[in-house]
C-alpha positions in Angstrom: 5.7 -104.1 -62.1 3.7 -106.1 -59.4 0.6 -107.5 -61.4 -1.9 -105.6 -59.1 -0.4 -102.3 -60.1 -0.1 -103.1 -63.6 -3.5 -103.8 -63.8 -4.2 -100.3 -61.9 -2.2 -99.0 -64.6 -4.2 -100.5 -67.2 -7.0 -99.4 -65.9 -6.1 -96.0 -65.5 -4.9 -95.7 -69.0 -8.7 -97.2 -70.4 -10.1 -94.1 -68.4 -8.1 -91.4 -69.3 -8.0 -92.9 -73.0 -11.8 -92.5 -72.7 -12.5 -90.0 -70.9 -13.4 -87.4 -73.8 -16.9 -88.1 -74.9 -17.4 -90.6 -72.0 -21.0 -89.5 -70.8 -22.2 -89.1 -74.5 -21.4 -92.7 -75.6 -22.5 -93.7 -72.0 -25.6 -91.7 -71.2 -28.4 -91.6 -73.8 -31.6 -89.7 -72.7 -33.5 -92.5 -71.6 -29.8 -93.8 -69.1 -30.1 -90.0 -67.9 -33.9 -90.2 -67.2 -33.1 -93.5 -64.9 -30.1 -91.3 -63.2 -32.2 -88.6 -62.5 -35.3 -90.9 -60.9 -32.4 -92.6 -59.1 -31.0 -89.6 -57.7 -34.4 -88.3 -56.6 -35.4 -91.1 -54.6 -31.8 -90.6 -52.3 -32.1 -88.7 -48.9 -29.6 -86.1 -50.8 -31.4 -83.3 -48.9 -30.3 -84.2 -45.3 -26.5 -84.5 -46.4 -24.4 -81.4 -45.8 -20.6 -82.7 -47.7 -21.3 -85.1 -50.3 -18.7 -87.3 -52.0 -19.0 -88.4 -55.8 -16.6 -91.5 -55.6 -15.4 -92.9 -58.9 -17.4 -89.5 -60.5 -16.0 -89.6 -64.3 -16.8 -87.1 -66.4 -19.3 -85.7 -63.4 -22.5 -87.8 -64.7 -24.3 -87.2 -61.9 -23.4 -83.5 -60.5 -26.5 -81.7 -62.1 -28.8 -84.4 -60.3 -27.0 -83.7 -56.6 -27.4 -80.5 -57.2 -30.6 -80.6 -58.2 -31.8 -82.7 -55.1 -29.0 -82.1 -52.5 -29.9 -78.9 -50.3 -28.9 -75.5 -51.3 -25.0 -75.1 -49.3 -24.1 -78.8 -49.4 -21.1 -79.6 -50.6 -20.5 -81.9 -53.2 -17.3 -83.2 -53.9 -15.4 -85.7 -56.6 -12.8 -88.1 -56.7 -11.4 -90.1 -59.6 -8.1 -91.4 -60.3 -8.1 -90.3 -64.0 -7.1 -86.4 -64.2 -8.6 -86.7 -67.7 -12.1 -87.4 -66.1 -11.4 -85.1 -63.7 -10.3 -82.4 -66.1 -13.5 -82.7 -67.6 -15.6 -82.9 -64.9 -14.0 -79.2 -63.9 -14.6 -77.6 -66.9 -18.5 -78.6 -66.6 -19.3 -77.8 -63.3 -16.4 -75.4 -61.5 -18.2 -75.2 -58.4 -17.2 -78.8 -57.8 -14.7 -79.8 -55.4 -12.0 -82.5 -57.3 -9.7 -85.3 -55.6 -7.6 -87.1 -57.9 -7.1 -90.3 -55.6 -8.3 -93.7 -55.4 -10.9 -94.8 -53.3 -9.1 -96.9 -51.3 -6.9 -94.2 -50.1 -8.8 -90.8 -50.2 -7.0 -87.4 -48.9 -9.7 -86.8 -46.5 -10.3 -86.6 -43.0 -12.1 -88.7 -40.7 -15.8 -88.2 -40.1 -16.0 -85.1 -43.1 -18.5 -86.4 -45.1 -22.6 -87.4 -45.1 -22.9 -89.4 -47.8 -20.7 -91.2 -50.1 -21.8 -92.1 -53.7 -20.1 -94.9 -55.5 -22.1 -94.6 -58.9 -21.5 -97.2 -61.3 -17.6 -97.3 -60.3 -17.4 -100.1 -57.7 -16.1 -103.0 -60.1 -13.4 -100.7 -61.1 -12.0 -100.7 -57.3 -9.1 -102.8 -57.2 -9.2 -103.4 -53.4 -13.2 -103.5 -52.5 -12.3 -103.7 -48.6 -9.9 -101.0 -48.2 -12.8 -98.9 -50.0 -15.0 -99.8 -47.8 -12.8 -98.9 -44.5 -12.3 -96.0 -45.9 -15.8 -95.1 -46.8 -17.2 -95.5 -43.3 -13.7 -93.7 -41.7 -14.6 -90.4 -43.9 -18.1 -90.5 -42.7 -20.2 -89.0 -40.0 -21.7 -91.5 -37.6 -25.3 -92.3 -39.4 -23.5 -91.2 -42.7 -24.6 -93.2 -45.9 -22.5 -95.4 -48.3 -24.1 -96.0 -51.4 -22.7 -98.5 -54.6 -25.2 -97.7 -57.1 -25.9 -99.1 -61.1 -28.7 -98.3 -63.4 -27.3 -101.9 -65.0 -28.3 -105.5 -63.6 -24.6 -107.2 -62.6 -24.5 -109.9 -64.6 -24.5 -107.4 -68.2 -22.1 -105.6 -65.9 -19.6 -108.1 -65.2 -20.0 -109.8 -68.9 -19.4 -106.4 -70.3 -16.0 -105.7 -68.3 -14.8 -108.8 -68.9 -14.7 -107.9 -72.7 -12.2 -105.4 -72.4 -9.0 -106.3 -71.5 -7.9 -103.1 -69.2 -11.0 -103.7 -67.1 -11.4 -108.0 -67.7 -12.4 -109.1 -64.1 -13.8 -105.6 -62.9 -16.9 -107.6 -60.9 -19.6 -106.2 -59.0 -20.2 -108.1 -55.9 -23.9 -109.9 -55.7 -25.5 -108.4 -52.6 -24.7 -110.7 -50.3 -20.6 -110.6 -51.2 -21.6 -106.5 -51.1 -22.7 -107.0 -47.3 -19.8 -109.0 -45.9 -17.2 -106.4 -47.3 -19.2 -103.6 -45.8 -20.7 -105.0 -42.5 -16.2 -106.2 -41.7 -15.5 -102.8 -42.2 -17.8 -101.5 -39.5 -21.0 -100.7 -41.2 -25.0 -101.6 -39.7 -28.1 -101.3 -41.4 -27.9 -103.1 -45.1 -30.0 -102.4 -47.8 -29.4 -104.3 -51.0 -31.4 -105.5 -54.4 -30.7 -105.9 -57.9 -32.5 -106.8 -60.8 -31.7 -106.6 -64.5 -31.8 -102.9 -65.1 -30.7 -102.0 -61.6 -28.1 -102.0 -58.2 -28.7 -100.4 -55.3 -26.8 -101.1 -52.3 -27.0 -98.8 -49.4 -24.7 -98.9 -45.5 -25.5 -97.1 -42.6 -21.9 -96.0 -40.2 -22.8 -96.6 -36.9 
């Protein structure tokens, strides 16, 4: 097995391994609370089809819904059908994708907004994400790679688990080179120690 897919393999395994009880070990109140005031400060209401890349167990489908407009669409992908199992059973009204992000069965320019919520380190190839990000999207569509977490306890904290050792989230400016070569304009990036928030605009 070519090391690249073995360690897709791995990582695949960790997730589905993990997937029960994810968002409870995860997500105490006070992780939810900063979910919630992240999700609220998004431009959710002007996006008609929105995509929950990387979704899990569905952390953050009762904050789209909450802020995204009545009869937008919201749909997830993950490639763990474990996650993805879960995610159904909680919220059926949910649209599921079990695919990778850098190869997602969707079509060109079907999507307003695409959410990358604390998933991005787990992307094998951070490029091919990105291209395909901004081809799903609407011109003026949003990408968003998003962490309630500051990226150096990120990056430590992958890198003690062997499935996901080297997982890495970008610093902003890495962040902006991958997405700016695939295509997009309009950066917005900062971090801090409890937060990421990195935000593309598709021309």
């Amino acid at each position: 097995m070519h090391a690249d897919s073995a360690q897709e393999f791995q990582r695949e395994e960790f997730f589905n391994t993990h997937a029960a009880g994810w968002e409870a070990r995860n997500y105490p109140p006070e992780k939810l609370r900063q979910v919630d005031q992240l999700m609220s400060s998004l431009p959710l209401a002007q996006a008609g089809v929105i995509i929950d890349v990387g979704c899990g167990e569905g952390v953050l489908q009762p904050y789209l819904r909450k802020y995204a407009r009545p009869d937008a669409a919201l749909l997830a992908l993950d490639p763990s059908p474990d996650m993805l199992q879960r995610l159904s059973a909680r919220f059926p009204h949910v649209r599921t994708y079990q695919a990778r992000a850098e190869s997602m069965p969707l079509t060109d320019a079907s999507a307003d907004m695409v959410i990358c919520f604390s998933a991005f380190p787990h992307i094998g190839d951070k490029q091919a994400a990105a291209r395909e990000f901004y081809r799903i999207l609407r011109p003026a569509g949003r990408a968003y790679v998003l962490h309630i977490d500051g990226r150096e306890k990120l990056n430590q904290l992958h890198d003690s688990h062997h499935a996901v050792e080297g997982d890495h989230l970008p610093c902003p400016t890495g962040m902006s080179i991958i997405f700016t070569t695939a295509g997009f304009t309009s950066i917005e990036a900062h971090e801090g120690p409890d937060h990421y928030f990195f935000c593309a605009v598709k021309k």
